[in-house]
Structure formats: structure tokens, C-alpha cells
Biopython code that builds the backbone (N, CA, C, O; Angstrom):
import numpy as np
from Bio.PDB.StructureBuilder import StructureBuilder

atoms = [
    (1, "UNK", "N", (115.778, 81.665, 78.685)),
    (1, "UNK", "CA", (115.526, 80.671, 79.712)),
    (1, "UNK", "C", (114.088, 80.821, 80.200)),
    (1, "UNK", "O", (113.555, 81.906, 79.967)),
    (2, "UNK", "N", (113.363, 79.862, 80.863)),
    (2, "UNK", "CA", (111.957, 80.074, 81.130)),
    (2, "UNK", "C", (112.022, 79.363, 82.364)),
    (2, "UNK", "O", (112.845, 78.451, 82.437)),
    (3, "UNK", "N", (111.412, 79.579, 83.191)),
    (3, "UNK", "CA", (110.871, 79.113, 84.780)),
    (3, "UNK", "C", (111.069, 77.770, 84.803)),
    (3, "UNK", "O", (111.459, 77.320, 85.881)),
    (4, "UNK", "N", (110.846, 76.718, 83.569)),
    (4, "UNK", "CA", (110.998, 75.437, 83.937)),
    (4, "UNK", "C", (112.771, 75.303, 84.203)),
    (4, "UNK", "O", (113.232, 74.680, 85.159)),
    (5, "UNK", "N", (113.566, 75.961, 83.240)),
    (5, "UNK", "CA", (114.677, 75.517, 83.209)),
    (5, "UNK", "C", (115.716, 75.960, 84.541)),
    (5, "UNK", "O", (116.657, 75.345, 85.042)),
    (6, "UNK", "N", (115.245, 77.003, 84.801)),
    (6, "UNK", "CA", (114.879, 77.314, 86.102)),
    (6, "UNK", "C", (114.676, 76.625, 87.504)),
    (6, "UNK", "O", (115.406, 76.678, 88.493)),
    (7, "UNK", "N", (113.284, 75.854, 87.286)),
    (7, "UNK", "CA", (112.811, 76.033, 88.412)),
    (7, "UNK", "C", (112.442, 76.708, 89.289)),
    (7, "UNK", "O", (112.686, 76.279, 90.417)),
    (8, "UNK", "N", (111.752, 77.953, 89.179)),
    (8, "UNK", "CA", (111.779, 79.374, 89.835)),
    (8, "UNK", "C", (110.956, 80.033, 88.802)),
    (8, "UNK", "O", (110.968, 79.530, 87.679)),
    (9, "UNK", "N", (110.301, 81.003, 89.004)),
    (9, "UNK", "CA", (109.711, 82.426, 87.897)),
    (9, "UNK", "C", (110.442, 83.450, 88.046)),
    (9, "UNK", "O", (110.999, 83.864, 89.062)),
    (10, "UNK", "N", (110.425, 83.952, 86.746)),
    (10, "UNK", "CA", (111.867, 85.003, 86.191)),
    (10, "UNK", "C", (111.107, 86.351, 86.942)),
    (10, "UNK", "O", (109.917, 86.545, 87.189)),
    (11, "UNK", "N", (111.992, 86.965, 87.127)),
    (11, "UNK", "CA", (111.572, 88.328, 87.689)),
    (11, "UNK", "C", (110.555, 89.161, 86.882)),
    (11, "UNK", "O", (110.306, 88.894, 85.706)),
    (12, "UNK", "N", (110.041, 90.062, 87.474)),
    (12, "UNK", "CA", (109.037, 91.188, 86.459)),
    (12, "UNK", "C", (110.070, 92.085, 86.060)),
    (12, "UNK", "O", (109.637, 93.048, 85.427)),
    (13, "UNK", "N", (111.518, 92.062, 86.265)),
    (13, "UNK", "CA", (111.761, 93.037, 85.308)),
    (13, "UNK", "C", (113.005, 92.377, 84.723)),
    (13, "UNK", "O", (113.428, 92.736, 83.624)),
    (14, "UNK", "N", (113.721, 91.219, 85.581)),
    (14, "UNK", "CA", (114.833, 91.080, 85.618)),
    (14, "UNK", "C", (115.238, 89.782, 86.071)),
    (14, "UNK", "O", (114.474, 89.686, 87.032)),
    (15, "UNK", "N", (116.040, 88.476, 86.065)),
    (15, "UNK", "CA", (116.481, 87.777, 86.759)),
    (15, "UNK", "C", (117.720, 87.258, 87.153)),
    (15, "UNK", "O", (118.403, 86.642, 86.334)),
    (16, "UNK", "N", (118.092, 87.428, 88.297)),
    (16, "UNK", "CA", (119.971, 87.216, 88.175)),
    (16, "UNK", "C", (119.927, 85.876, 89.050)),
    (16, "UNK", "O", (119.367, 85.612, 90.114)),
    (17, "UNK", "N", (120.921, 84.965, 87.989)),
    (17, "UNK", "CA", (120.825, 83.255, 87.932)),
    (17, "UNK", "C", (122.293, 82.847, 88.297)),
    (17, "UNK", "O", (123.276, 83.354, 87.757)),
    (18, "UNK", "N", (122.337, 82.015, 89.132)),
    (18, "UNK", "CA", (123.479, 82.014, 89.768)),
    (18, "UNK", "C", (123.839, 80.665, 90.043)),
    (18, "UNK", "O", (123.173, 80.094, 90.906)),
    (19, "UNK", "N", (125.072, 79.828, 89.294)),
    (19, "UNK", "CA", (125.078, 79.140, 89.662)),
    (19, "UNK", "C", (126.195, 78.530, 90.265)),
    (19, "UNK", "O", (127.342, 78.541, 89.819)),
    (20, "UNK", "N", (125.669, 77.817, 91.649)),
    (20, "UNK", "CA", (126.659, 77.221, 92.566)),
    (20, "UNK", "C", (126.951, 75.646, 92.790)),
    (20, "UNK", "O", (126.366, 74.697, 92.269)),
    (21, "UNK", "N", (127.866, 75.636, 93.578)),
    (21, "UNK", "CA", (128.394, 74.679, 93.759)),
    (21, "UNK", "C", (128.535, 74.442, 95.725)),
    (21, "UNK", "O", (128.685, 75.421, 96.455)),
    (22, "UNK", "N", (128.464, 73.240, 96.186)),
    (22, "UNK", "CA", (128.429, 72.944, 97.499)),
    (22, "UNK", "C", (129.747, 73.122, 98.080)),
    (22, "UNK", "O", (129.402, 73.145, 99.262)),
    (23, "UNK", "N", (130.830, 73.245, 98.102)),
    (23, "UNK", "CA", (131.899, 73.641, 98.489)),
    (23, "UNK", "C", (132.596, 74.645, 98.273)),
    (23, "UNK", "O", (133.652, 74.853, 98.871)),
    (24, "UNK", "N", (131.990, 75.598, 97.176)),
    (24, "UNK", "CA", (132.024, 77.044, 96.538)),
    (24, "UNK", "C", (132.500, 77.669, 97.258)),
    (24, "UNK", "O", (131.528, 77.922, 97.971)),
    (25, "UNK", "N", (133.668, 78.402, 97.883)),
    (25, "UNK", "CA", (134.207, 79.605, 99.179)),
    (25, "UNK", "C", (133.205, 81.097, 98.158)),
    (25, "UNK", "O", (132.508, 82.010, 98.601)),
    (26, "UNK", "N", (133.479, 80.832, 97.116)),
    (26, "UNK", "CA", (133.101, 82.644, 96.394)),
    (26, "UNK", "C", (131.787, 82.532, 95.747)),
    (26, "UNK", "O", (131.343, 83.518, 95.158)),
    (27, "UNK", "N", (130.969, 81.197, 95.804)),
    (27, "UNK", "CA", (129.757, 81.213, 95.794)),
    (27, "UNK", "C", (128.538, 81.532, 96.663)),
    (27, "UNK", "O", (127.381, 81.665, 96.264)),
    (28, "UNK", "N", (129.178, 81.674, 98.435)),
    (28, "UNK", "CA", (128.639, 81.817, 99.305)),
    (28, "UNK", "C", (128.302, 83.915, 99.160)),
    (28, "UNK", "O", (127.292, 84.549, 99.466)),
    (29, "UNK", "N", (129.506, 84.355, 98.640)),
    (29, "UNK", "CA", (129.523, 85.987, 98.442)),
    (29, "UNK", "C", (128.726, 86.519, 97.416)),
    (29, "UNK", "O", (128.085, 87.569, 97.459)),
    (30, "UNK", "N", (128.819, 85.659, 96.419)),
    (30, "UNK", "CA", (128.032, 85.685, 95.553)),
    (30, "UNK", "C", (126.894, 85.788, 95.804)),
    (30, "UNK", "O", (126.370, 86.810, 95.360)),
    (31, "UNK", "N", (125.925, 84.749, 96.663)),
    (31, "UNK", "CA", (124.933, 84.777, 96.897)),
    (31, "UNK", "C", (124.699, 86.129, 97.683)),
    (31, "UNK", "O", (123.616, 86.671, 97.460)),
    (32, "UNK", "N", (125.208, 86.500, 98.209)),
    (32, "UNK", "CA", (124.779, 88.056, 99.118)),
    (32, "UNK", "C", (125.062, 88.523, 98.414)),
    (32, "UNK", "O", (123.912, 88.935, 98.267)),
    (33, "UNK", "N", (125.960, 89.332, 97.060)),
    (33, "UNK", "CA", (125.495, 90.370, 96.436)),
    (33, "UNK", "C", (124.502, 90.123, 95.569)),
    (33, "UNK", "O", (123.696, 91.029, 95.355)),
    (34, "UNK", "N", (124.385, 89.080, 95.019)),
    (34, "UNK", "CA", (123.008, 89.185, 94.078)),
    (34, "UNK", "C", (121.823, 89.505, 94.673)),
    (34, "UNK", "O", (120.872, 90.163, 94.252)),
    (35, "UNK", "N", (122.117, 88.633, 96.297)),
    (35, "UNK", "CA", (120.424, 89.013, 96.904)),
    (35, "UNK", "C", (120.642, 90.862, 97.180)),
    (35, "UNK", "O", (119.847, 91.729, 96.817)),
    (36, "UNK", "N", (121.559, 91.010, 97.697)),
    (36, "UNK", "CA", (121.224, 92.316, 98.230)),
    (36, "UNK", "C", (120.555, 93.624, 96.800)),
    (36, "UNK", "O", (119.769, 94.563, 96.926)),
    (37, "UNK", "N", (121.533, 92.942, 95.159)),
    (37, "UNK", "CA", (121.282, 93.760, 94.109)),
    (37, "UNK", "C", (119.700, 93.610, 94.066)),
    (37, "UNK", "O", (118.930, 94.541, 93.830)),
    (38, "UNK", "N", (119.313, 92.215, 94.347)),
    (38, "UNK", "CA", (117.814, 91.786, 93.882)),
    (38, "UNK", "C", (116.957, 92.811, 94.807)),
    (38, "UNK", "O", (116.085, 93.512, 94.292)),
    (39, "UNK", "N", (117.277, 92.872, 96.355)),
    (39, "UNK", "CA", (116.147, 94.189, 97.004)),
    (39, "UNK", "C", (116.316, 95.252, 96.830)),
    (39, "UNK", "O", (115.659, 96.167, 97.327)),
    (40, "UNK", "N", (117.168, 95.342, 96.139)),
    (40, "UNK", "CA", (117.220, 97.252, 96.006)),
    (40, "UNK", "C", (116.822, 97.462, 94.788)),
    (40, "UNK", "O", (116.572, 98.647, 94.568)),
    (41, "UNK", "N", (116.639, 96.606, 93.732)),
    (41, "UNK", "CA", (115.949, 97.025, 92.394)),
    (41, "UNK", "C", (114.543, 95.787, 92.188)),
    (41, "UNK", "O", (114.492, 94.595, 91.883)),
    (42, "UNK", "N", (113.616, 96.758, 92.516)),
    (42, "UNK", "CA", (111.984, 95.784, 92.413)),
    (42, "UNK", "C", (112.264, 95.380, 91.005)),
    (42, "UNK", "O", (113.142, 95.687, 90.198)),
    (43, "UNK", "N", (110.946, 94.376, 90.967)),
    (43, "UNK", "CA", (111.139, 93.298, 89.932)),
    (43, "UNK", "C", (112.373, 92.182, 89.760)),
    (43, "UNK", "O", (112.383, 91.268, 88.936)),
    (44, "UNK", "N", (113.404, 92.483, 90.740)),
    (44, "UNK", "CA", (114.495, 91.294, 90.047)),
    (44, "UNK", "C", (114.341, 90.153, 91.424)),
    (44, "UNK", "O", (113.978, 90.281, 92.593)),
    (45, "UNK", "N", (114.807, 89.052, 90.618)),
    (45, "UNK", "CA", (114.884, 87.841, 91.615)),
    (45, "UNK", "C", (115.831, 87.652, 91.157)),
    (45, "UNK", "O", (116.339, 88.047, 90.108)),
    (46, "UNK", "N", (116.377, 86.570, 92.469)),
    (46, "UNK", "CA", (117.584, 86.142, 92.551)),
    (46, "UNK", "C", (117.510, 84.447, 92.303)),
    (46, "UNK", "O", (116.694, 83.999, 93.108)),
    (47, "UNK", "N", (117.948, 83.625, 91.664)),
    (47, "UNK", "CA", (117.720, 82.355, 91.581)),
    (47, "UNK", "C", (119.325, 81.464, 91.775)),
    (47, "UNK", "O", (120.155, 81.653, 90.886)),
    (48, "UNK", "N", (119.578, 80.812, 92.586)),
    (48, "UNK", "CA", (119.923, 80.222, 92.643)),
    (48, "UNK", "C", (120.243, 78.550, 92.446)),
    (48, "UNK", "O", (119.639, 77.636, 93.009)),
    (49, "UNK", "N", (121.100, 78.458, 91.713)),
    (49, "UNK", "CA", (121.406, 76.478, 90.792)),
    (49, "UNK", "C", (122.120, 75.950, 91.322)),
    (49, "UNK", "O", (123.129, 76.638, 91.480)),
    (50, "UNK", "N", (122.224, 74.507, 91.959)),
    (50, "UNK", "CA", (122.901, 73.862, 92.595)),
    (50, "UNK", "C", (123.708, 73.277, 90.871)),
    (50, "UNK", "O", (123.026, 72.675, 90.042)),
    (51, "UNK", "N", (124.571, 73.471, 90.734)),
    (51, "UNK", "CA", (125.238, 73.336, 88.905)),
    (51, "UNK", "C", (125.236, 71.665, 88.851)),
    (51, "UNK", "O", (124.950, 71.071, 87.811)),
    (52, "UNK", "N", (125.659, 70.836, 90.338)),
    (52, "UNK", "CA", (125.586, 69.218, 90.513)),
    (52, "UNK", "C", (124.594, 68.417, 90.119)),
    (52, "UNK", "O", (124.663, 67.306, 89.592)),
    (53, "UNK", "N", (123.239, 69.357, 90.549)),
    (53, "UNK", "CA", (122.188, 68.645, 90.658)),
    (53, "UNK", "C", (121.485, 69.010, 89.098)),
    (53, "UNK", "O", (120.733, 68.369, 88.365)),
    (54, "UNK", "N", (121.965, 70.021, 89.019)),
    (54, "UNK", "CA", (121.133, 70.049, 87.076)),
    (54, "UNK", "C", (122.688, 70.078, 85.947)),
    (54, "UNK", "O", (123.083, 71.139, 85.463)),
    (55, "UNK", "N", (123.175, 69.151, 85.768)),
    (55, "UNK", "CA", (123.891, 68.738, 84.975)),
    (55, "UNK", "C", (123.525, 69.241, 83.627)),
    (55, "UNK", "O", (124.307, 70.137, 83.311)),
    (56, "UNK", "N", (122.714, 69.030, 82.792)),
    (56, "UNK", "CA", (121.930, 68.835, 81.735)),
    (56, "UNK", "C", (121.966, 70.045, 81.451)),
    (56, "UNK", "O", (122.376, 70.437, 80.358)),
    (57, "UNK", "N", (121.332, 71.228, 82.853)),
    (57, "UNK", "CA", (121.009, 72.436, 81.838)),
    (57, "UNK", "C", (122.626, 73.063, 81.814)),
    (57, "UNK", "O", (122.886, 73.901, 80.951)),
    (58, "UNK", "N", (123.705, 72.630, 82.790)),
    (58, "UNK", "CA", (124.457, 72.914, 83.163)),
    (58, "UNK", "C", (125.399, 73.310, 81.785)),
    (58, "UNK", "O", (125.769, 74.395, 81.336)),
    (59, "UNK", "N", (125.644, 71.626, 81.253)),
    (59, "UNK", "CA", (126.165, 71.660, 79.640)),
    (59, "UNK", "C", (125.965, 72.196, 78.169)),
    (59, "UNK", "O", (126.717, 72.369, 77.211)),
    (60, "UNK", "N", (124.117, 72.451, 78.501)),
    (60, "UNK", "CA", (123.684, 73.466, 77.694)),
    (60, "UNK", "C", (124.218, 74.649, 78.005)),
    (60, "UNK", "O", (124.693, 75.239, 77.035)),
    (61, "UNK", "N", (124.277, 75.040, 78.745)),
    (61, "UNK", "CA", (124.785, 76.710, 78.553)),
    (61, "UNK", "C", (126.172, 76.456, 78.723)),
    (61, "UNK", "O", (126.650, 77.524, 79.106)),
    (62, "UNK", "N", (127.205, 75.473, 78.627)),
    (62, "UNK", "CA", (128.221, 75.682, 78.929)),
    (62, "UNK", "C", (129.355, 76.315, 80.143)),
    (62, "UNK", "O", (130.540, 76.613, 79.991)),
    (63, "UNK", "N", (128.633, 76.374, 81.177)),
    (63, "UNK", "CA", (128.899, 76.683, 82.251)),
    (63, "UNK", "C", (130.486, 75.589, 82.923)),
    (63, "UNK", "O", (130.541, 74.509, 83.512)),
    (64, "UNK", "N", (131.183, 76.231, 82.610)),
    (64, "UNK", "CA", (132.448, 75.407, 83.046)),
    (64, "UNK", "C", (132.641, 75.924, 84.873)),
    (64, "UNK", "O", (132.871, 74.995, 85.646)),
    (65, "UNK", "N", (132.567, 76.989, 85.322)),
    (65, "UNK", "CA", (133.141, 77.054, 86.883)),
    (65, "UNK", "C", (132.008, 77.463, 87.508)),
    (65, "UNK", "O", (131.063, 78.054, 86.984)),
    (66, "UNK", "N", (132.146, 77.076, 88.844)),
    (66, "UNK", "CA", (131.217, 78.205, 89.517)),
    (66, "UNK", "C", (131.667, 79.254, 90.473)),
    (66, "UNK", "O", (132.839, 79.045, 90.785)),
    (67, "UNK", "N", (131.299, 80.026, 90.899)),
    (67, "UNK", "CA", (130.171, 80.873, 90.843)),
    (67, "UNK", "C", (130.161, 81.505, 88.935)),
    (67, "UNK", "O", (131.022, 82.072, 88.263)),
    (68, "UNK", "N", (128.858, 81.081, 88.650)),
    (68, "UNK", "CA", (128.828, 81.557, 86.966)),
    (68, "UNK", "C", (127.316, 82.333, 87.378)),
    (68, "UNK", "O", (126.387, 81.759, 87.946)),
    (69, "UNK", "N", (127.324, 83.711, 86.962)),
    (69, "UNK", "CA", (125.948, 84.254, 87.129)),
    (69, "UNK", "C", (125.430, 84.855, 86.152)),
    (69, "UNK", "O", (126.121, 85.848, 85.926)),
    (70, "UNK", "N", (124.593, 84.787, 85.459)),
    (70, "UNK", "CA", (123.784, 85.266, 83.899)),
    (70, "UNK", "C", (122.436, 85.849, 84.974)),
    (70, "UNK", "O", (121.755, 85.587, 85.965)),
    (71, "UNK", "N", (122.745, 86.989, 83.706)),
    (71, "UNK", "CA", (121.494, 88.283, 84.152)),
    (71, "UNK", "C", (120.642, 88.417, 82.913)),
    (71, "UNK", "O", (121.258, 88.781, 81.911)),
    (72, "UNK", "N", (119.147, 88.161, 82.760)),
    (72, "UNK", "CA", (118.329, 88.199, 82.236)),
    (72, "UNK", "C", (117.369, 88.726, 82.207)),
    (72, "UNK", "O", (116.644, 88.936, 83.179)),
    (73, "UNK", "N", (117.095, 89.170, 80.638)),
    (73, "UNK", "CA", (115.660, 90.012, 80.878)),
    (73, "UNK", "C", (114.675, 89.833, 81.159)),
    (73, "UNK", "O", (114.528, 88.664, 81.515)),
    (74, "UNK", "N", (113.577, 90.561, 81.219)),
    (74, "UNK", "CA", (112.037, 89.935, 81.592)),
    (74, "UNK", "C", (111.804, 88.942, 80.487)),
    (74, "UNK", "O", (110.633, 88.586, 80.351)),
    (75, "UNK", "N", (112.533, 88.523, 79.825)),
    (75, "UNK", "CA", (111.839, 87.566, 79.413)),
    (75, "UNK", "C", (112.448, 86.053, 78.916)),
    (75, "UNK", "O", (112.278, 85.225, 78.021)),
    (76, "UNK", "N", (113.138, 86.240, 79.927)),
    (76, "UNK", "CA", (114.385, 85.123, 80.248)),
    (76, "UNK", "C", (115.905, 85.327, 78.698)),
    (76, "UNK", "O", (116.935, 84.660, 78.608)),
    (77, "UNK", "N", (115.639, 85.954, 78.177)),
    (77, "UNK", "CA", (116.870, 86.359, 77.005)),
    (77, "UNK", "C", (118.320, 86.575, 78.236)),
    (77, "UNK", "O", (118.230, 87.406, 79.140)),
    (78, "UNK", "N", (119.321, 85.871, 78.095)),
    (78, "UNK", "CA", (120.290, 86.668, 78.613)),
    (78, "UNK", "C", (120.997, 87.364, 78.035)),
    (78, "UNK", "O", (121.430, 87.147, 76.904)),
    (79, "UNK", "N", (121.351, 88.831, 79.097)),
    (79, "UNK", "CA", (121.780, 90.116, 78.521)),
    (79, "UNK", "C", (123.581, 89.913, 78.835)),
    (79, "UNK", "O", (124.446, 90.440, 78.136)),
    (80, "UNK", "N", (123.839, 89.072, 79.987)),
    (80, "UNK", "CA", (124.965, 89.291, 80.445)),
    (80, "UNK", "C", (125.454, 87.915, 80.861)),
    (80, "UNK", "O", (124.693, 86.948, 80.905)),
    (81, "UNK", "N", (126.606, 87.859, 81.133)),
    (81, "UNK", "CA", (127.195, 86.600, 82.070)),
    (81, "UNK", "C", (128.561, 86.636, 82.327)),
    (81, "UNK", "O", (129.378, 87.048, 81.503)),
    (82, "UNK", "N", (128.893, 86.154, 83.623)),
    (82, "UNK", "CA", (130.052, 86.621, 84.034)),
    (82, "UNK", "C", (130.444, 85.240, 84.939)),
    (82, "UNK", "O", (129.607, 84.450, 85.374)),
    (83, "UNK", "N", (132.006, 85.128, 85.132)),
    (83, "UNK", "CA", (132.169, 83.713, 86.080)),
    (83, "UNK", "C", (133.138, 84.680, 86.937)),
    (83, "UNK", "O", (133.689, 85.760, 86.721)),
    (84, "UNK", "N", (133.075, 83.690, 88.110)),
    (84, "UNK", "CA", (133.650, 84.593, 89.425)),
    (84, "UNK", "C", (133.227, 85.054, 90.319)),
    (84, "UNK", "O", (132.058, 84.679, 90.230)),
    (85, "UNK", "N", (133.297, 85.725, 91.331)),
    (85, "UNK", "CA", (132.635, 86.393, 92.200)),
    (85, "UNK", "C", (132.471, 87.740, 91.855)),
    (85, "UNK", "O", (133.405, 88.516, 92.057)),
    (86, "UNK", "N", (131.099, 88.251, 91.215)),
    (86, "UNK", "CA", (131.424, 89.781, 91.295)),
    (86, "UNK", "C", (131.318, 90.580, 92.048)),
    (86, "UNK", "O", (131.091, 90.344, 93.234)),
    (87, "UNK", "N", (131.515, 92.264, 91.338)),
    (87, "UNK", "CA", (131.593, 92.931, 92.110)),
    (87, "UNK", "C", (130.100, 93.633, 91.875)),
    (87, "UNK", "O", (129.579, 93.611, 90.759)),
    (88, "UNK", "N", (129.397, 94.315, 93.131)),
    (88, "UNK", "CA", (128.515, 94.724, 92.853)),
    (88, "UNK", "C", (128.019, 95.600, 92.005)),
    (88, "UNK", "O", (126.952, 95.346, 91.446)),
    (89, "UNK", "N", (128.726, 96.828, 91.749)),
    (89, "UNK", "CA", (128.644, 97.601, 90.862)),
    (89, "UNK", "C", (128.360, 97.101, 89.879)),
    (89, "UNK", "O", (127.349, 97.553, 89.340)),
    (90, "UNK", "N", (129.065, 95.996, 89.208)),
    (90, "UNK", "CA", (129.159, 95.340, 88.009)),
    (90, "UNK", "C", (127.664, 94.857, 87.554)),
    (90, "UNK", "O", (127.166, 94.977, 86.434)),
    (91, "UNK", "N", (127.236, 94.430, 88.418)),
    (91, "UNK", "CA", (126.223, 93.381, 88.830)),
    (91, "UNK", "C", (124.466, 94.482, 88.500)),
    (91, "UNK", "O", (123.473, 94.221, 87.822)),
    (92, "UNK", "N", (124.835, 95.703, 89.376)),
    (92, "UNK", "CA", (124.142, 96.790, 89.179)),
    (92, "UNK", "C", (124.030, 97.600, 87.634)),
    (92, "UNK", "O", (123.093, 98.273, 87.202)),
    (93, "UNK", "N", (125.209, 97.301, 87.057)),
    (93, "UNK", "CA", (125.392, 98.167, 85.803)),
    (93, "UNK", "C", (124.627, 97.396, 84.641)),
    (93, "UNK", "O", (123.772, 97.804, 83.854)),
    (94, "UNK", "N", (125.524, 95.489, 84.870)),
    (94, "UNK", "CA", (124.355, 94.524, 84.162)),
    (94, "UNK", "C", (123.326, 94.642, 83.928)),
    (94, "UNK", "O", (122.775, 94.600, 82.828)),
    (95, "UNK", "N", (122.791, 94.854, 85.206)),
    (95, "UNK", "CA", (120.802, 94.745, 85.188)),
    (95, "UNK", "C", (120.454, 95.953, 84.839)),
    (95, "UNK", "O", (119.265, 96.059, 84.537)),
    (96, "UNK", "N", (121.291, 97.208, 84.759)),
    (96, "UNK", "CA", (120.674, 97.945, 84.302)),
    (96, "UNK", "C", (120.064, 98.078, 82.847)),
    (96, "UNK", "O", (119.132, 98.756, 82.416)),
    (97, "UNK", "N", (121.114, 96.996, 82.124)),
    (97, "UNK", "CA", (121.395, 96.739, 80.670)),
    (97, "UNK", "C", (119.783, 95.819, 80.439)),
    (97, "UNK", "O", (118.879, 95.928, 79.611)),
    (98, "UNK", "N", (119.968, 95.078, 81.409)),
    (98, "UNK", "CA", (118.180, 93.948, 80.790)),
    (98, "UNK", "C", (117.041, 94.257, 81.255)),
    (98, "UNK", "O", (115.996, 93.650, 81.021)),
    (99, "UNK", "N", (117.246, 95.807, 82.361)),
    (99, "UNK", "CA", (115.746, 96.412, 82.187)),
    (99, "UNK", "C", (115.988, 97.768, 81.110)),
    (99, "UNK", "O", (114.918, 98.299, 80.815)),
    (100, "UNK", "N", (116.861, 98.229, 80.659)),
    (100, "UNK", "CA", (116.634, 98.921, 79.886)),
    (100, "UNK", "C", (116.922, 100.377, 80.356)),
    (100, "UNK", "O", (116.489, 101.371, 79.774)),
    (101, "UNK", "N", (117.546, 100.392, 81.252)),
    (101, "UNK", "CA", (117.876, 101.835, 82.394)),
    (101, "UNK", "C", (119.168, 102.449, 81.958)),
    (101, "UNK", "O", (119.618, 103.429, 82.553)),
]
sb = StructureBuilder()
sb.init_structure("model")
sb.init_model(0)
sb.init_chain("A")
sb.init_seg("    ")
for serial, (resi, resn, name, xyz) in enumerate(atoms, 1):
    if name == "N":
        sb.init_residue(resn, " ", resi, " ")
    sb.init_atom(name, np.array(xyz, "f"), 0.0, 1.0, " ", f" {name:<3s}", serial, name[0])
structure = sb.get_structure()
């Protein structure tokens, strides 16, 4: 994935991509563990997708539910992807996988 598809620039080490939906109950949790994973490990950003409003990239990746969150390396390759609300650990163990830790 690259910044356009995005909308956003991928992290320097890492980027965890998240995509939601406006009535989402487990997309709102979502969003706080990714942000909180994103400050405790420099280089990662957190990006957030409204899944409504980008349709297009939506069907390309096949994204059927939301909360759907793909973790990527520095260089937008995704390493991981998961649907649901996770759990942090999980989330932590991921990224450890697309910086290489």
C-alpha cells in the first residue's frame, strides 16, 4: 500500500490501518488500542479508513467487516490482518513481525 491509497504517510517503521465504519460499537476500541500500540512503539502510525467513503480501495483488498486492521511494513507490504476488535498483545506481537523484532 502507499500513502496515496492511504491518504496518510506510512510509518518509519510500521503502519497499523484500520478500517472503520460510522456506527462501528468495536471500531471505536479499536481505535484506542491501535493508537495507544502506535505511542509506545516510535515509527508506527496509526491510520484510520472511513471503509464508506473509500469503497474502491475497500473491494480491492477485500475487506468484508469492520473493524478490519492490516499491519504493514515500512514499506507499505502487509505483514498481517485481522477483522474484529483486537487484542492488544496481538496487535504488539504483529508489529513486531513488520519491523522485524
Amino acid at each position: 500500500m502507499t500513502p496515496d491509497d492511504l491518504g496518510a504517510e506510512l510509518g518509519e517503521r510500521a503502519t497499523l490501518v484500520q478500517f472503520s465504519s460510522a456506527f462501528c460499537q468495536p471500531c471505536r476500541a479499536t481505535r484506542r488500542i491501535l493508537a495507544e500500540v502506535a505511542e509506545m512503539v516510535p515509527g508506527t502510525a496509526h491510520v484510520e479508513i472511513d471503509a464508506e467513503s473509500r469503497l474502491e480501495l475497500v473491494r480491492s483488498l477485500n475487506i468484508l467487516s469492520t473493524p478490519t486492521v492490516l499491519i504493514l511494513d515500512r514499506s507499505g507490504y502487509v505483514v498481517k490482518r485481522a477483522s474484529g476488535r483486537p487484542r492488544k498483545a496481538d496487535v504488539i506481537g504483529a508489529l513486531g513481525l513488520a519491523i522485524g523484532e
